[in-house]
N, C-alpha and C positions, 0 to 999 in steps of 0.2 A: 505394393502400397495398398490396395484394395485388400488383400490379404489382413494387411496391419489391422486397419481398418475394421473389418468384418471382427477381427478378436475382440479389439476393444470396446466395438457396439454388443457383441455377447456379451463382455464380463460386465459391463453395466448395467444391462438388460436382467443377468443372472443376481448381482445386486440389488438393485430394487426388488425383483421380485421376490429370493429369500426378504427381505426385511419385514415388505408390505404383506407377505405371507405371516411371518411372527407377529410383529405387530397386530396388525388385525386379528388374527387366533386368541392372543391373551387377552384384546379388548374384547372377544365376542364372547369367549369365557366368562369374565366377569364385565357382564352389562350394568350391574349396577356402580362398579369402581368407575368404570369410568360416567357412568351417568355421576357419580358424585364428583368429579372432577374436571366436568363440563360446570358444574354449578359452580367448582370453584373458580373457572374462568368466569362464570358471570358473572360472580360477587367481586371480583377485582374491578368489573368493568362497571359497579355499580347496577347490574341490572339480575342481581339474583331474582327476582319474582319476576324477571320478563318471562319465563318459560315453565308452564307448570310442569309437573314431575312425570306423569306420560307423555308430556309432549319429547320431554329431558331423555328420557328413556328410550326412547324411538328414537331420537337421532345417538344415541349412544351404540344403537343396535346397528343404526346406519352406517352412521361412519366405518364402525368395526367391517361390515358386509361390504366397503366401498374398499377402504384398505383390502382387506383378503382377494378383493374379486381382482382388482387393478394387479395383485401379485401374481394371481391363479393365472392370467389373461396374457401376462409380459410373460411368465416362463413358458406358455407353452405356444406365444407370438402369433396370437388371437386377433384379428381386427388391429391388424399392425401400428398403421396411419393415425384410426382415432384413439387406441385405446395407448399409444406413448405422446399422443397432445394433451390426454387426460390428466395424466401422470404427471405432467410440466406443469398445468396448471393445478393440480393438485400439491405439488411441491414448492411451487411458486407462493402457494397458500401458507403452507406449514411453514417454512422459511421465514415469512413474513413475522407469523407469531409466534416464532422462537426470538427474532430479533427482538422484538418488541418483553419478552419475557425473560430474555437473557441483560436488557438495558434496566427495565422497573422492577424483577425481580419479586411479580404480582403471586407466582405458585412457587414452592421450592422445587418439585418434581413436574414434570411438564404431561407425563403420562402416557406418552410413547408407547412405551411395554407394559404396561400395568405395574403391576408390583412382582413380576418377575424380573427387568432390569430395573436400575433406578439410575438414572443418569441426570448430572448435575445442570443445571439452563443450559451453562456455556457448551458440556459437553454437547448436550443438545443440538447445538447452534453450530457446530462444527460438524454433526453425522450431516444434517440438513443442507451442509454444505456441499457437503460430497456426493449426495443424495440428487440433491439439483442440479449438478456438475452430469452427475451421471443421467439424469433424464432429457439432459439438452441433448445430448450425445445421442440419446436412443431418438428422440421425437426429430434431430436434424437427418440419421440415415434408418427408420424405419424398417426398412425392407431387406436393412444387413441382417435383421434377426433371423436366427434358423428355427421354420416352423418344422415345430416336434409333432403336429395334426393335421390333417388337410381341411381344408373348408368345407368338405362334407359335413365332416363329423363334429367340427367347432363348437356347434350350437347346445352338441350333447355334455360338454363339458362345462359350457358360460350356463346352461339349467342346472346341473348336478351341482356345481361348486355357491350357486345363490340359495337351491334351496338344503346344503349341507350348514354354511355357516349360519343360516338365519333360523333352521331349527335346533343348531349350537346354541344358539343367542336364546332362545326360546326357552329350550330346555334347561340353560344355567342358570335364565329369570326363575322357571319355577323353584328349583331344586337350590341348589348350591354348584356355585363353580367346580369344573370337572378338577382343576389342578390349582391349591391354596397356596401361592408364595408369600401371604403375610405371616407374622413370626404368631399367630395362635392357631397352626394349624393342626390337625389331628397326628395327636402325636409329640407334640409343642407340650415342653418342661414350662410351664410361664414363670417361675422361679428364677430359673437359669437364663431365660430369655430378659433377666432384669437384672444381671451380674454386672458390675465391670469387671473385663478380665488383670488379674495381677500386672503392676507397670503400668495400667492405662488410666489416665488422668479424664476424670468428667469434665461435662465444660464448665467453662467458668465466667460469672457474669457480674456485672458491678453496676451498681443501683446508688442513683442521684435523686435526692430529696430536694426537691424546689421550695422555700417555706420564705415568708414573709414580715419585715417587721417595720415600723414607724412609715408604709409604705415602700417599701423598699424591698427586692424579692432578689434572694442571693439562692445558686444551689450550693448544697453541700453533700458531702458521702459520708460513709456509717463512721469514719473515723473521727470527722470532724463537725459530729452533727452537735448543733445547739442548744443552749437550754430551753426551757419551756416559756420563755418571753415572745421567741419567732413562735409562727401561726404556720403553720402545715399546710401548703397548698397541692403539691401533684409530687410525683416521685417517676421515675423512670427508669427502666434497668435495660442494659445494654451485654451483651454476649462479650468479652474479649478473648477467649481463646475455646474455638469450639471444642475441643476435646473429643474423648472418647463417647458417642452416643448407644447406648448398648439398645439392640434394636426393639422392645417392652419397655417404653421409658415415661410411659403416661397411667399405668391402670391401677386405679387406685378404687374399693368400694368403701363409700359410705351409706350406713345407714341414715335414713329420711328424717327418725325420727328423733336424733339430737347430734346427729352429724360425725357418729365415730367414725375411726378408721379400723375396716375389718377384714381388711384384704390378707394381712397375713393369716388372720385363723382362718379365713376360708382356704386361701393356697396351701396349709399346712396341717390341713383335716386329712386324715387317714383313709378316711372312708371316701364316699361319693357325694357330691354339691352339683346337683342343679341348676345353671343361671339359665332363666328367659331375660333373653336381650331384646330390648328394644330404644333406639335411641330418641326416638317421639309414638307416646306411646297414642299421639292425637291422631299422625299418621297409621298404625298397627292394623292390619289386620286383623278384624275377631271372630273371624268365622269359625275357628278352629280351638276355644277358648273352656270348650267340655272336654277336649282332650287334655289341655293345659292343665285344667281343675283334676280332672283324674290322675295326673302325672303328677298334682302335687298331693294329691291323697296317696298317690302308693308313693312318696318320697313320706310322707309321714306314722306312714303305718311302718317303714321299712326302718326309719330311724335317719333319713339324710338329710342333707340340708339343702332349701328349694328358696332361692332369691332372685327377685324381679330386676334387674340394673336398667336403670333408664338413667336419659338427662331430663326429662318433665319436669315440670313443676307442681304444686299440692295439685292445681285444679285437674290438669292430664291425670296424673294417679287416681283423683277422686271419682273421676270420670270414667277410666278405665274399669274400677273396682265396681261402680254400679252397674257400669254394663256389663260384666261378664260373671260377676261376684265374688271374686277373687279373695284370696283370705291368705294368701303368700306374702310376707316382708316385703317390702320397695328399698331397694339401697341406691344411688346417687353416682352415677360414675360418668367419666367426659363421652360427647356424644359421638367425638371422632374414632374416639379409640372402638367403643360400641361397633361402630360403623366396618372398625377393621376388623372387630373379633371375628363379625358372621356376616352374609349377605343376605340379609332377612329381617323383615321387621313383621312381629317378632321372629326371632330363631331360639334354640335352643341346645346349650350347650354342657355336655357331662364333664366334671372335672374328677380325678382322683389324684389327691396326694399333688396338684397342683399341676397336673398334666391331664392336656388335653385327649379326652376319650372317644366322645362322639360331639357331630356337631348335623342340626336337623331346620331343614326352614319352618315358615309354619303350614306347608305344603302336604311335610312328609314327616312329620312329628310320630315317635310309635306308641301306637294305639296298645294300652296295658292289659290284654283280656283278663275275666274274672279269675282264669285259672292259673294266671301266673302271678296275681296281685300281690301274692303274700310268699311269693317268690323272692331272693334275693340276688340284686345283678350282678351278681359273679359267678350265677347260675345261668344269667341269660345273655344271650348273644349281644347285645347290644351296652351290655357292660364290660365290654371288652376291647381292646382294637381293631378297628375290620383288618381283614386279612388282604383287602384290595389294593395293590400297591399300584405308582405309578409307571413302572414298564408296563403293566398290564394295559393301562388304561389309551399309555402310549398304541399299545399293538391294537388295539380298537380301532383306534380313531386311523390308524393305520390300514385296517383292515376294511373298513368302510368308507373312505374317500383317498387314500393314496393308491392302494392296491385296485382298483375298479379303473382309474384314471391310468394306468400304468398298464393295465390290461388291455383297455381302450387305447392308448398310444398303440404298445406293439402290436395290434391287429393292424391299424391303418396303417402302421409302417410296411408291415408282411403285404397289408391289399395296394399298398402304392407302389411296393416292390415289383410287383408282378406285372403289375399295369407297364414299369417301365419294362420287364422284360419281355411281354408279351407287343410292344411295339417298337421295339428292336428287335423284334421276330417277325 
């Protein structure tokens, strides 16, 4: 029976921990996804301006570093006692706010995984199920866990694993997320990513015009709409069959200045395009705005095309332009999608032929020296793919906090080994 037991406190124990380990990793990746979807929990709850944007960011950073560390903690059955009371209360938490978001359906994606998984409320509501099922298990027998470290050495693991994620967290603030799962990532057709595939049916949506006449306020739909005697009061349109969403199904550029639509000649330019992104350009960053300017002078000496995509309005653009002196087109595009292209405000991104080429925050933007100005980038590295794949980036990360921790396990094992046989001697 203790046998039994002892199993099923491991496999629960090895559960959470993978989870709270993934989990955590792709939130500490991109700090700023989920800082943007911490905001979206506060605008559901009405209180988007309770928390300014560093404050937002810090607990983005947080949470991510509280997940990872509670997983790093239970697998290798660290601080047994508190650190699986933690875990119940910490799930007790989650649990809470997936019910509450799987009943009002306030976010569509809850944000769990980042934009590596995407799972539905409910699904949601059902991991968290089994998730909590599983932490009561661990926090009622504890001490069933089998520690893979001795208490020596514990301390060296709970410091390595807070300051690896937090300078994760850190390092994907300045830069860009180590690993992109949105669909404009490097590499990313946006053409293609705007397809439906053959047989798949887009969604489909039916829109009710509410209009009014002699007092009297009737709705009607496009089929049965009225003459011009009823008075137009509100309209409303309603989803009825979701259909196929192809996953690029918002980006759209307009120019500022009479509202075209120019996305296809930009996605189906030959050559190379330019977009500095930024979704408020009042927010932006300008410290780095001589490199900008210089980037759009060798995009105009070279012959390419260099467009600014904000959601702003006249006065941000006007504002931004005297501050920095910018003399690049402004074109118009939604702020979410912005949001998804790059994790940067600004960032900047190379398109060819409507594939994604490079993409740069405004950290690490390349500086154009004089001597390659009149250079053309298919001469130059950075007009190309990088060659960096992600197994690579995989064995890093690998190499620098699994392999160390792994190395550290089997020493304490071999020094605990000996201890046993040296007192059986």
């Amino acid at each position: 029976m203790n046998t039994l037991k002892n199993i099923i406190v491991n496999l629960c124990r090895l559960l959470l921990a993978v989870t709270f380990i993934l989990s955590g990793f792709v939130k500490a990746i991109d700090p700023l996804g989920t800082h943007y979807k911490l905001q979206d929990y506060l605008s559901a709850l009405s209180m988007g301006s309770l928390l300014p944007d560093w404050m937002s960011i810090g607990a983005a950073v947080a949470l991510s570093a509280v997940e990872f560390g509670l997983g790093i903690l239970l697998l290798f059955a660290i601080h047994r006692r508190t650190v699986t009371k933690l875990t119940l209360v910490f799930m007790v938490v989650m649990t809470a706010i997936t019910v509450w978001i799987a009943a009002a359906d306030p976010v569509k994606d809850c944000g769990c995984f980042g934009d590596a998984l995407i799972l539905s409320n409910t699904q949601t509501l059902l991991k968290n199920i089994v998730l909590l099922v599983a932490a009561i298990v661990v926090s009622r027998w504890p001490l069933s866990m089998v520690r893979f470290i001795s208490k020596t050495n514990q301390w060296i693991v709970i410091n390595y694993t807070i300051l690896f994620i937090v300078f994760t967290s850190i390092l994907c603030l300045y830069d860009l997320p180590l690993f992109d799962f949105r669909p404009y990532h490097i590499g990313a057709d946006i053409r293609k990513g705007m397809e439906i595939p053959e047989g798949e049916q887009p969604p489909q949506f039916e829109t009710t015009f509410i209009l009014e006449k002699n007092g009297e306020r009737k709705e009607f739909s496009l089929e049965d709409y009225p003459d011009s005697t009823w008075t137009f009061i509100d309209s409303k349109t309603v989803m009825t069959d979701e259909g196929y969403v192809p996953p690029i199904h918002d980006f759209v550029i307009e120019t500022v200045e009479d509202g075209e639509d120019i996305t296809e000649e930009v996605l189906s330019e030959p050559g190379y395009t330019f977009l500095l992104i930024s979704p408020s350009l009042e927010q932006a960053n300008d410290s780095d705005f001589g490199t900008i300017d210089q980037l759009y002078e060798y995009s105009q000496d070279n012959g390419y095309r260099f467009y600014c995509l904000t959601a702003s309005g006249e006065e941000g653009i006007r504002r931004w332009s005297e501050l920095t002196g910018a003399e690049y087109p402004f074109c118009h595009t939604d702020p979410i999608t912005l949001k998804t292209i790059i994790r940067s405000n600004p960032g900047l991104v190379l398109l060819k032929n409507g594939v994604v080429i490079r993409k740069w925050s405004h950290n690490r933007l390349p500086v154009m020296e004089p001597s390659v100005m009149s250079m053309p980038l298919e001469k130059l590295d950075i007009g190309h793919l990088p060659e960096e794949s992600a197994p690579r980036k995989v064995a890093l990360i690998l190499a620098w906090f699994a392999l160390p921790l792994l190395l550290l396990t089997f020493a304490d094992r071999i020094w605990a080994w000996r201890k046993v046989i040296r007192g059986k001697r």
